[in-house]
C-alpha positions, 0 to 999 in steps of 0.5 A: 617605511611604514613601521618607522618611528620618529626617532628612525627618520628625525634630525637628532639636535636643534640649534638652540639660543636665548631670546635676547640673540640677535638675528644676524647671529640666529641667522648664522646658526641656522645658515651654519647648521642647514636648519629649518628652525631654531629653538628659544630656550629659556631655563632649561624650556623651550619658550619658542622657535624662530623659522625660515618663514619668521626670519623672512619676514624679519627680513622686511623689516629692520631685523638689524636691531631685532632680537630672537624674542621680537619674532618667535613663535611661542609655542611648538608642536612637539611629539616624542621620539618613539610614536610612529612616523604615520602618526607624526605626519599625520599631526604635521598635516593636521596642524598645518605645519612644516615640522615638529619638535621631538621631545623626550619623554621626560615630565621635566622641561627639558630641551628637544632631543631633535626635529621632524621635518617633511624634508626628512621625509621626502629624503625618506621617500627618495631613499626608499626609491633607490632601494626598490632600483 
């Protein structure tokens, strides 16, 4: 376990939409796709991510009529795909965060390639479990 990278345990693909999708449907993909998080793109960028604990949230209030841009958190912890998988969590913890968003490493501003989660790594902790039975 503890010379994986990144890219051996993250999840490949984050549902994705626009500022202006509505909750119900951002919702609906994260519902859809059993995801932690969806991400705001915007030309081409990541303008920010909307998670389980911002549609909670929402949820008090009248998320109806609310938009993605009304709850996202702009701004994302990202790491790219082929650092060590110690140096991620290490990150995740120093941050104070449930998970990152892998980007390619590419200067242009492109969309995340995938998503580091601590589910993944109690899904990697379990598996490795099962194979010292």
């Amino acid at each position: 376990m503890k010379d994986k990278l990144v890219r051996d345990v993250m999840q490949i693909g984050v549902p994705v939409c626009k500022r202006n999708t509505f909750l119900a449907d951002v919702a609906r993909l994260l519902s859809e796709e059993s995801r932690d998080i969806l991400v705001v793109m915007g030309d081409d960028c990541v303008e920010g991510v909307v998670s389980q604990s911002d549609l909670a949230r929402a949820f008090l209030g009248d998320y109806a009529t609310m938009l993605a841009q009304d709850i996202m958190s702009e701004g994302m912890y990202t790491v790219p795909p082929d650092i060590p998988l110690e140096v991620a969590v290490k990150e995740m913890l120093d941050k104070r965060v449930h998970q990152l968003l892998v980007m390619p490493d590419s200067p242009a501003c492109v969309a995340p390639v995938g998503v580091l989660s601590k589910r993944h790594l109690i899904e990697l902790m379990a598996e490795s479990q099962l194979e010292t039975v």
